[in-house]
Structure formats: structure tokens, C-alpha cells
N, C-alpha and C positions, 0 to 999 in steps of 0.2 A: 455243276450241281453240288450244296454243301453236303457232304455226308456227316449227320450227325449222330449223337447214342441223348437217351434219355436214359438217367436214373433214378428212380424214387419210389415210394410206396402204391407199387403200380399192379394191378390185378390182382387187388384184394375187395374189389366193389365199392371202399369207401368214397362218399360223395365228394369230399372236398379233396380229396387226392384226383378222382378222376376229374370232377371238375375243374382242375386244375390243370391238368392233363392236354379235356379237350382244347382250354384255352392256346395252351404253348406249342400242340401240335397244328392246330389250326391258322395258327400266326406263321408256324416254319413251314407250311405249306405252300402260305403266299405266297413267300419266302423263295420256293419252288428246290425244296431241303429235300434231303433224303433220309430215311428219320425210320431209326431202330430202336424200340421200348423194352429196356430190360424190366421182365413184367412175370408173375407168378404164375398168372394165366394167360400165354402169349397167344390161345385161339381166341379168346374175349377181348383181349387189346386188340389183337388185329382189326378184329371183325368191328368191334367199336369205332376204331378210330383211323382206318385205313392207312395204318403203318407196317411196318416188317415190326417182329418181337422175337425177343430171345428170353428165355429163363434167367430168373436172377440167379439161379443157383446151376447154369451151364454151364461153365468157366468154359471148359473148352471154347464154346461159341461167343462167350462173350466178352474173353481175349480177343478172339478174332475180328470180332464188330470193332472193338476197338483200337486194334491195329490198323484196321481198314477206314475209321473215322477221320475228321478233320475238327469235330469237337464235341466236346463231352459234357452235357449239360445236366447235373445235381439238382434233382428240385422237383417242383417246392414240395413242401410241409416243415414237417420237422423231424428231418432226418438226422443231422449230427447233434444228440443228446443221449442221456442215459437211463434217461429215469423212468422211459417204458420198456428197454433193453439196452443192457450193453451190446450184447450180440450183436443187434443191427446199427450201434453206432460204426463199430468195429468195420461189420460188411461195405456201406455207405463209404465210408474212410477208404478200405480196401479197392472199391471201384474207384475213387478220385485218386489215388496213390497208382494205379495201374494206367490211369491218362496221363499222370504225371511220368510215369515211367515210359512209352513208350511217346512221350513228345507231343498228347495233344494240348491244344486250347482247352480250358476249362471253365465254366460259368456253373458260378452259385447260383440259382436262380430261386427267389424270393424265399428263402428258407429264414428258418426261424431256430437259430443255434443255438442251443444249451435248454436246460441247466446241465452242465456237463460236471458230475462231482468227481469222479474218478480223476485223478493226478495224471496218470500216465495220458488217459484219454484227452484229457486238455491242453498237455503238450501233441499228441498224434495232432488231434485236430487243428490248433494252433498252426504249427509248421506246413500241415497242407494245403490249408488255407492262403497262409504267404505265397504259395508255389503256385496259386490258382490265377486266372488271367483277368477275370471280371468276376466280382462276387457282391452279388445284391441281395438285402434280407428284408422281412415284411416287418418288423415291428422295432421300439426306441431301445428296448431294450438288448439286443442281437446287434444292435448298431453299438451300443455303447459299449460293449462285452468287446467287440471285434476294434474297437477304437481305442480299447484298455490292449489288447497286441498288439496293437501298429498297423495293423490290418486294415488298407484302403478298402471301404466299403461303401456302398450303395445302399440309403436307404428307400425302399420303393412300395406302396400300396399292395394289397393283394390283387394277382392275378385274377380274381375271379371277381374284381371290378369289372373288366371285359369279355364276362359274359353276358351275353342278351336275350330274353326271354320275359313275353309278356303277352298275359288274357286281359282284353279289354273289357271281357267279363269275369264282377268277380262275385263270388258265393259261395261261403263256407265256412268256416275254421276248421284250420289243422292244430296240429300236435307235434311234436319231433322231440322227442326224447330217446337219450345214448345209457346204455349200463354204465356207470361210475360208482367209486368206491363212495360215494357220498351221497348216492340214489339209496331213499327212503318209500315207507310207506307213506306216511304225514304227509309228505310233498304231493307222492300221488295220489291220495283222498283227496287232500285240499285240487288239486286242479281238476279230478274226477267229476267233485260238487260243484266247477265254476264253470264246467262242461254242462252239464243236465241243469245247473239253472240261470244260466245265461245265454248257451246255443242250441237247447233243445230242438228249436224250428229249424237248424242247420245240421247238412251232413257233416262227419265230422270224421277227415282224412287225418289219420295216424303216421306218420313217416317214418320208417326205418332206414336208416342212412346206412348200417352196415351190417345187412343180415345176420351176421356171425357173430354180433357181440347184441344186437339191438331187438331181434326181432321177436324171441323172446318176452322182453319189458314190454315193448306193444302191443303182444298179443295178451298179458297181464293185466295190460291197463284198461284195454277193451272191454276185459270183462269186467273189471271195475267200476267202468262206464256204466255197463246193462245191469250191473248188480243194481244201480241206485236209480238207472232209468231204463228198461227196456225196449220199451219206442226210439231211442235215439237212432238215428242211424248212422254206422258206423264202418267207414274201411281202412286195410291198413295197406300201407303205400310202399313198397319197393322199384320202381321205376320213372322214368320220366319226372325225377323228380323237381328239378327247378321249372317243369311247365305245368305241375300238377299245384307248387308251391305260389306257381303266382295266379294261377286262380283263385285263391284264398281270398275272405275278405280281413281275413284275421288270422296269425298265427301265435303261436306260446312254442319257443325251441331252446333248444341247447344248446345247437352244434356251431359256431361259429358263421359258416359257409353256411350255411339254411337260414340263420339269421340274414345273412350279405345277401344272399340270394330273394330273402322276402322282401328287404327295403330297397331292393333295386325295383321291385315290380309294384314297389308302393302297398304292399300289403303291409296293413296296422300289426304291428308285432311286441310282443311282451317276450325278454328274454331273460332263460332261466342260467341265473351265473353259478356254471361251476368252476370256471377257469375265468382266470384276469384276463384276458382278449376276449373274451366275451362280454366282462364288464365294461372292458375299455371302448369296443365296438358299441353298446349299449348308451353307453353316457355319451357317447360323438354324438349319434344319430340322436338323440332324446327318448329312449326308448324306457317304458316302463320297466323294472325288474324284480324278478322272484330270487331269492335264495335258495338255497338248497333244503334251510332248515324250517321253510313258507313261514318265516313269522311273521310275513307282511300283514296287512288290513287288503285282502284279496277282491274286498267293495273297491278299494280304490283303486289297484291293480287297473280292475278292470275298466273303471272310467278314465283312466288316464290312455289308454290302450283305444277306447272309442274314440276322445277325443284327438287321436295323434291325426295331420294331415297327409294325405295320399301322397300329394304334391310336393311336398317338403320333404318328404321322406325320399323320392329320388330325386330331389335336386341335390341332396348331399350323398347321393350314391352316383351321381352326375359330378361329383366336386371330387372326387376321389380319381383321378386317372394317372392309369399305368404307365408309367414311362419307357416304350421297347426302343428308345431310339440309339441309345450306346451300344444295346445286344444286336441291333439292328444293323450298325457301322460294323461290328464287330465282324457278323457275321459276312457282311459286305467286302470287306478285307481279305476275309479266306476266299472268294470266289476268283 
């Protein structure tokens, strides 16, 4: 049996961390892996995902998990970067530099590297990267960053390509909106008004992807909602979220993963760009888009949004596949 560790942004609730998660644990399963989640909340990871969990911040313990592993797998999001903390670049680094130190195997696993402005941090991470065994990143740019080092990389799809989940019934529109430094009022009036008079006769599922920073704006926008139409009816969503997502017959999101998550179930989706991988996911798929600053004509927004096809929309979320077959050898090797 392989014994492995995971590290990454793990027991903090966020969606595309966890669903990222369930993917790569589900896969090491089959796998028939032994599988330790250095995780914030290791009775929630456990219990989620039916793994052992260690604290990110138990050293003692999780020294030990990985003296006792055979490999140490990084991943995904975007863990080695700066510009939501150095701290956690530092940590992230810290656990790949202690696989490296006691000898294991190491896998990037679909991470998304930089912007890394820090000097010093760009050489750390530079050099541990060369030291690492297999290192694979989800997006052109991480590939080109890691091919400016010399750094053999792998570029590969997201993970949460191979997630599956789908309602063959659909009815609704959601919402999924994240707190960012570029979330306005104007944004959320305008989508308020394109709520009450476009979906009135639907319910209308609110998403919070990560309680802690989101749940808040959603409960904000709700009222926003009833201020301009009372009758709508409206919930807001913290669970089960990509089975609650693909029952939708329409969604308007943010967050990347919510986006990937709706066009794999074929739900008609309009996304709101605040980050370039949202845009770039947007313009693959054909997807309608709002800015941050809504100065679009939101009449068309939303026709372009009805007219999108069910069909077409996962057959290019069908054209996207993940490739585990090198982690697969990989791991095959150690056994």
C-alpha cells in the first residue's frame, strides 16, 4: 500500500480546494493509497473524505506522517504565490523542502505557481521545484513561468474536470458571488434588477463557496433582492454544492470551480470576471460575461445566456480530460 501525505488549502470549506481534494483522494483510493491530509480541520477532512488528517500547523505529527510516507503530494490551487500571503507561500515551501529533506517522492499536482514578487521567495521556490519528482500545473501561464527555470513541467487541465455530478432535472437560477476587493454596489444592483426581472417565477439559489469570507455578501444581496421584489423566492446555499449547482437551469458566478462545475452539468451560465482564469475559462467555453464594473448592456447579457446550448456546453467540458496516467505510473513504481 502507497502511503501518501497531501498538502494544500485543505479544511478551510472552500469549494474548489475541497473539490479538488475529493477528486485526488478518490482517485488515490482506487489507487488502494494510504492517504494523510495535512488539513486545518482534520475532524471535517476526515469525516468528509474518509482519510487520516493531521493539522497543518502540528509539526510534530506531521514530521512524522512524512517520515513515514512514500510520497508527498502539493496541490492543487494556488499554493506557491505571494500576493494573498507570503506566510503561506513560505509554509507550502516549508512542507515540500521537508519531503525533500527526508527523501520522499514529490508531486506538484495541478497547482497554479506565482505571481511570486518577492526575490528571495522566487529563488526558494525555484530551487524546490527542480528537487521535486513530477510537477504538473493547470494553467499557460505557470507552464511558461516554470519553462523560464528550466523546470520540466507538466501542463494539465483542472482536476475538477473529473468531477461528476448531474440533475436531469433542471429549474432555477443561482448566484455565486465571492467578497473581492473589486465587489461593488452597481455590480450588485445591476444583477439584483436582472434577478426580479428576468427570474422572478424561479427560485433563486444564492451560493456561498466559502462561508468565511462569502456568506456575508450573500446574505446582503438577498436582501437586495427582496428590497426590489419581495415575492421572489430565495435561498442561500452552503452545501452540496455542485449537486445543488447542477440543478440550475441558469447560473451568474464568480468563482472559477462553480463556473467548471455549472458547464459540466450543462447549466446556461453567465460569468462574472474578476480574475483572468475566469475570463479565460469564459471565452473557451462561449460563455456570456459581466465585469466587475457591469457596464455591459445586461438586455444582452442575458440573451446571450438563454441562447447558450445545454449540449455543447458539456461536450467542451467533455473535451477537457485530465491526464493521471504519469502520477499513475508514478505511483505504480513505489508499490
Amino acid at each position: 500500500m502507497i502511503k501518501t501525505c497531501i498538502s494544500g488549502y485543505y479544511g478551510f470549506k472552500n469549494f474548489g480546494d475541497e473539490a479538488i481534494l475529493k477528486v485526488l483522494t478518490e482517485h488515490l483510493k482506487q489507487l488502494n493509497a494510504d492517504i494523510t491530509v495535512f488539513s486545518s480541520d482534520t475532524e471535517y477532512t476526515s469525516k468528509t473524505y474518509g482519510v487520516n488528517s493531521v493539522g497543518s500547523f502540528d509539526f510534530k505529527n506531521l514530521i512524522k506522517s512524512l517520515k513515514c510516507c512514500d510520497v508527498l503530494i502539493s496541490g492543487g490551487g494556488s499554493l506557491l504565490q505571494d500576493v494573498t500571503s507570503v506566510k503561506s507561500l513560505i509554509y507550502y515551501s516549508l512542507v515540500i523542502a521537508l519531503g525533500i529533506l527526508f527523501n520522499k517522492k514529490i508531486i506538484i499536482f495541478a497547482q497554479g505557481i506565482g505571481p511570486i514578487r518577492n526575490k528571495f521567495a522566487q529563488i526558494l521556490v525555484k530551487n524546490l521545484l527542480k528537487l521535486c519528482t513530477f510537477v504538473t500545473v493547470r494553467d499557460e501561464k505557470s507552464f511558461s513561468l516554470l519553462k523560464s527555470w528550466g523546470i520540466d513541467a507538466k501542463l494539465v487541465c483542472d482536476p475538477i474536470y473529473s468531477l461528476y455530478s448531474e440533475s436531469s432535472e433542471k429549474n432555477g437560477v443561482g448566484i455565486q458571488l465571492r467578497e473581492f476587493k473589486t465587489m461593488n454596489y452597481n455590480l450588485l444592483q445591476k444583477l439584483a434588477l436582472m434577478i426580479v426581472t428576468k427570474f422572478s417565477d424561479k427560485k433563486v439559489k444564492i451560493f456561498s463557496l466559502q462561508e468565511s469570507q462569502d456568506l456575508k455578501l450573500c446574505q446582503k444581496f438577498e436582501k437586495l433582492v427582496h428590497s426590489l421584489n419581495s415575492d421572489v423566492k430565495t435561498e442561500i446555499i452552503t452545501e452540496n454544492i455542485v449537486e445543488n449547482i447542477s440543478e440550475q437551469e441558469f447560473l451568474i458566478a464568480m468563482r472559477f470551480h462553480a463556473i467548471l462545475a455549472a458547464i459540466k452539468a450543462g447549466v446556461k451560465t453567465c460569468a462574472i470576471n474578476y480574475d483572468i482564469k475566469v475570463d479565460k475559462l469564459a471565452k473557451d467555453a462561449g460563455l456570456p460575461i459581466i465585469s466587475m464594473d457591469a457596464h455591459e448592456n445586461f438586455e444582452e447579457i442575458y440573451q446571450k445566456m438563454t441562447n447558450l446550448n445545454s449540449l455543447q456546453l458539456k461536450e467542451f467540458a467533455n473535451s477537457q480530460h485530465f491526464d493521471w496516467s504519469e502520477f499513475d505510473n508514478l505511483l505504480a513504481n513505489l508499490a
